[in-house]
Structures are given as C-alpha cells and as structure tokens.
C-alpha positions as YAML, in Angstrom:
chain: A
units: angstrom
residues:
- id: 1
  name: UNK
  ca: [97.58, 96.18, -15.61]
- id: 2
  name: UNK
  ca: [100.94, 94.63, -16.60]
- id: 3
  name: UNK
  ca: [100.48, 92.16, -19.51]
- id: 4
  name: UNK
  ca: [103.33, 89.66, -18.61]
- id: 5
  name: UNK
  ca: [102.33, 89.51, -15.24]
- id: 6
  name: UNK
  ca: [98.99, 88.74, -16.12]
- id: 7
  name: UNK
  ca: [99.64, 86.20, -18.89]
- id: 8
  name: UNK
  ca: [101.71, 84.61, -15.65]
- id: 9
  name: UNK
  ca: [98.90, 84.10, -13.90]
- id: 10
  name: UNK
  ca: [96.62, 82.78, -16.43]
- id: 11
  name: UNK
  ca: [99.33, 80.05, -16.92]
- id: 12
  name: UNK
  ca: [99.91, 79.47, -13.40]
- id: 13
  name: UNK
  ca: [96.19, 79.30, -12.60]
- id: 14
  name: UNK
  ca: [95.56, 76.96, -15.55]
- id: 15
  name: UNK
  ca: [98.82, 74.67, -14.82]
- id: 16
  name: UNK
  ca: [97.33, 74.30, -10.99]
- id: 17
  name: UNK
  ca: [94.18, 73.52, -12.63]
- id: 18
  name: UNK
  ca: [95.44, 70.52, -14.34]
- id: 19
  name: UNK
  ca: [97.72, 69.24, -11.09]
- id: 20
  name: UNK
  ca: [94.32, 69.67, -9.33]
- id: 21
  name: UNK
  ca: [92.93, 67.51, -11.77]
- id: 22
  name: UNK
  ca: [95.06, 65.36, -12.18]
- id: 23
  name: UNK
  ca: [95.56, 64.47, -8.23]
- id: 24
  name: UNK
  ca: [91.93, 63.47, -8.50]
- id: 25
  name: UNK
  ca: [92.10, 61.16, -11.52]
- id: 26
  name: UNK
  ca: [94.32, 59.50, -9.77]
- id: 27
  name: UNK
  ca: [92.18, 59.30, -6.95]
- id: 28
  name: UNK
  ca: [94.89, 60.57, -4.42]
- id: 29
  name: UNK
  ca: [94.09, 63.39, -1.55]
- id: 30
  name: UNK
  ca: [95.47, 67.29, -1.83]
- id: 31
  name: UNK
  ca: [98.84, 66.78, -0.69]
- id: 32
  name: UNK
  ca: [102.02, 69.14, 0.34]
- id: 33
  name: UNK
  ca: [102.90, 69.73, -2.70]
- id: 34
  name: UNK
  ca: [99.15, 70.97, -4.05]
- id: 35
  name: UNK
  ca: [99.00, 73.39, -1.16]
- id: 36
  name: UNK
  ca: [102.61, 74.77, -1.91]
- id: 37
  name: UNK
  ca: [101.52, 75.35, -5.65]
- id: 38
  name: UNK
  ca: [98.12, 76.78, -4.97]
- id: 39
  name: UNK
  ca: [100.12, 78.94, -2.31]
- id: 40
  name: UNK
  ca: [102.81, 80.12, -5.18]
- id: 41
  name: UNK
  ca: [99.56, 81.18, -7.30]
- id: 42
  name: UNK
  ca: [98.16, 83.03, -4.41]
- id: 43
  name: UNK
  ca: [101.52, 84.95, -4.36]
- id: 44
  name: UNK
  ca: [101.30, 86.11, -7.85]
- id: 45
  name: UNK
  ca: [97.72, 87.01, -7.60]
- id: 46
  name: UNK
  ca: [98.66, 89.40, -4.34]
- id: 47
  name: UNK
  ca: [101.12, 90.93, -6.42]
- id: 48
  name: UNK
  ca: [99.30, 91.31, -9.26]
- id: 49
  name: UNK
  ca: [96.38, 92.87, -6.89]
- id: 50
  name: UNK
  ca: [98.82, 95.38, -5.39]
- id: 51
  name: UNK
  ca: [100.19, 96.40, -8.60]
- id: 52
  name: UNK
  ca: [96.74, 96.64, -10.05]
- id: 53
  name: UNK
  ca: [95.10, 98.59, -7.07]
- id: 54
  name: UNK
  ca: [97.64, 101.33, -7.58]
- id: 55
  name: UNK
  ca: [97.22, 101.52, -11.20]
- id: 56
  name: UNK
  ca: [93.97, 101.63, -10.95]
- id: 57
  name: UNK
  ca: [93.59, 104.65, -8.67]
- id: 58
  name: UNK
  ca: [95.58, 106.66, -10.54]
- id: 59
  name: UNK
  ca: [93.40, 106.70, -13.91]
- id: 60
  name: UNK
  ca: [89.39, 106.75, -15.15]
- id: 61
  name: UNK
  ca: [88.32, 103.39, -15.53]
- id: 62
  name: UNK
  ca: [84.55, 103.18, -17.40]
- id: 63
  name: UNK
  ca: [84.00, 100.27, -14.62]
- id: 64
  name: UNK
  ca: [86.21, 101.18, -11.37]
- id: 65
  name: UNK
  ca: [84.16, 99.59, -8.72]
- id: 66
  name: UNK
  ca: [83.52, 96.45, -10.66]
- id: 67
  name: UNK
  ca: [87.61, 96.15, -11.60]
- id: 68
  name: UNK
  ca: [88.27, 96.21, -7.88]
- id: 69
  name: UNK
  ca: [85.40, 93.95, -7.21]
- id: 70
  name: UNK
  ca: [86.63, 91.40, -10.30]
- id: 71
  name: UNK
  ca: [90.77, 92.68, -8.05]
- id: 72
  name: UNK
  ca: [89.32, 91.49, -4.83]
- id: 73
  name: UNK
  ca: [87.67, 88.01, -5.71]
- id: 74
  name: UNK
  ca: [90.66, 87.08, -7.81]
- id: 75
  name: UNK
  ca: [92.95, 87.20, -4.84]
- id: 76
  name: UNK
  ca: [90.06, 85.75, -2.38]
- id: 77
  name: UNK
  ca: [88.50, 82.47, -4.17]
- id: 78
  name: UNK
  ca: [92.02, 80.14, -4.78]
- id: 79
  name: UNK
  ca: [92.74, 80.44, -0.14]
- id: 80
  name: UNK
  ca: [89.23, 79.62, 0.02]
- id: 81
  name: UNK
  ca: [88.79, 76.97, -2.32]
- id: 82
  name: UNK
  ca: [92.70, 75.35, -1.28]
- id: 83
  name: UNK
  ca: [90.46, 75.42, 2.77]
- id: 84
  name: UNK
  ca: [87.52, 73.61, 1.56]
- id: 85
  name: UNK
  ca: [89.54, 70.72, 0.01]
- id: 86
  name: UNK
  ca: [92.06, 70.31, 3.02]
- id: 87
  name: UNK
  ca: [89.00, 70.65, 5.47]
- id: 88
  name: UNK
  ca: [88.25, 66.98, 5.17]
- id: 89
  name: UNK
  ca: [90.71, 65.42, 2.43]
- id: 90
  name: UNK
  ca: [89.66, 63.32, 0.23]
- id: 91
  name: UNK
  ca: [90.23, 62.43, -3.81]
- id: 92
  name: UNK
  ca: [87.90, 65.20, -4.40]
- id: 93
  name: UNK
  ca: [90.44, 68.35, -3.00]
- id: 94
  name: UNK
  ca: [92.22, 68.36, -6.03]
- id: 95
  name: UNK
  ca: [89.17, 69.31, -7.85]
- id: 96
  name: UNK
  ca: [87.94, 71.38, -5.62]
- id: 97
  name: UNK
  ca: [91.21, 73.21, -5.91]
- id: 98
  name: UNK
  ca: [90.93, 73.19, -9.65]
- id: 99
  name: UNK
  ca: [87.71, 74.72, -9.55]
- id: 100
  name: UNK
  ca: [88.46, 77.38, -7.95]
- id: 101
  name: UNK
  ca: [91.65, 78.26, -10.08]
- id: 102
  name: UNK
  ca: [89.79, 78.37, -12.83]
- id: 103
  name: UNK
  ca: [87.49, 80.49, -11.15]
- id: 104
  name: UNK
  ca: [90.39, 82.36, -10.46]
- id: 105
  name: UNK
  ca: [91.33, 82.25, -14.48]
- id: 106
  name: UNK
  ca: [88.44, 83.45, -15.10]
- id: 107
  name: UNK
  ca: [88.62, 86.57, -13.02]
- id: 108
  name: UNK
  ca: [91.81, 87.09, -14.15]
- id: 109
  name: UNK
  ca: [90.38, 87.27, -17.56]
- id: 110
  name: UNK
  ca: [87.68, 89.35, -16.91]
- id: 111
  name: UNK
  ca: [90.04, 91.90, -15.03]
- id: 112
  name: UNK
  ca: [92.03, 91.90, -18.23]
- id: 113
  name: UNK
  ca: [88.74, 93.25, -20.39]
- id: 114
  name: UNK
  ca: [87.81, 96.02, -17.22]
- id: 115
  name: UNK
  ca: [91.10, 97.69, -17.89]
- id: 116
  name: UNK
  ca: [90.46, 100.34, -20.51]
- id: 117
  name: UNK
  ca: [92.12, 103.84, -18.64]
- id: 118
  name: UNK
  ca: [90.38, 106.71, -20.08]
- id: 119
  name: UNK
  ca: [87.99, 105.12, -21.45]
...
C-alpha cells in the first residue's frame, strides 16, 4: 500500500466525519455539498482499492483473502451509508454519513496492519 495515499484517506474520511457531524448538530438535512464530499472520499478510496488490488497480487500476504475482504468493504460502506441518509432526509443523514466514514476509517486502518508482503 502507498503510505501518503493512505494517510489521505484517513484524513479525508475523518474530516467528512466531522462535516457529517456537524450538519446534524445543527440539525440541518444531508445537503449538496455532503454528497459531493462523501463522493470525493469515495474517489480516493477507488483509487486507493485499485492501487492496492494490484499490489496485492503481486506479493505473499500472511492474510490475502482477508486484505481484499478489509479492500472491498472500504470502498463499499461510505455509497451505502451516503444512500441510507439521502433515502428519506432528515437531521439524522449527516450522522449516518459519519458513521459510516468512520467505518470506513476504520477499514482503512485495519488494511494498513494486513499489509506485511512476505510476511
């Protein structure tokens, strides 16, 4: 896995946590602009999927079929969460949203301990 790429995401998972948040502290529905955020993270996470798929089938991992498991929920729970909170909008979308970047963190995290080539 690239580093930078995924320090990126951590930050841009955690910083659409806290808009999510945020938007429902104030007690205001998921808006344009939460969508086009959580839709930016989504991005990053594809890339960082693609890059990481092809790494990863090109050396041993200890744990290969639970790094592509961790690779294939990380990209999968942020377009499902970002659904359930525009389904019927309410205050509560933002931290539905928020929920499931830190989800999202989390696998991102977790990704970052499975990847030990060789080992």
């Amino acid at each position: 896995m690239i580093d930078v790429l995924a320090l990126a995401t951590v930050v841009a998972c955690a910083a659409l946590a806290v808009f999510g948040l945020v938007l429902a502290a104030r007690n205001r529905p998921p808006g344009r602009e939460l969508k086009r955020a959580a839709g930016a993270v989504v991005a990053l996470l594809a890339v960082q999927a693609v890059i990481a798929a092809v790494r990863a089938f090109g050396v041993t991992l200890p744990e290969q079929s639970t790094f592509l498991i961790y690779l294939a929920v990380s990209v999968c729970v942020l377009p499902i969460a970002t659904q359930f909170a525009y389904a019927e909008p309410t205050r509560w979308g933002g931290a539905v949203v928020a929920v499931g970047a830190i989800a999202t963190l989390v696998a991102v995290l977790r990704l970052q301990g499975l990847w030990v080539p060789g080992g």
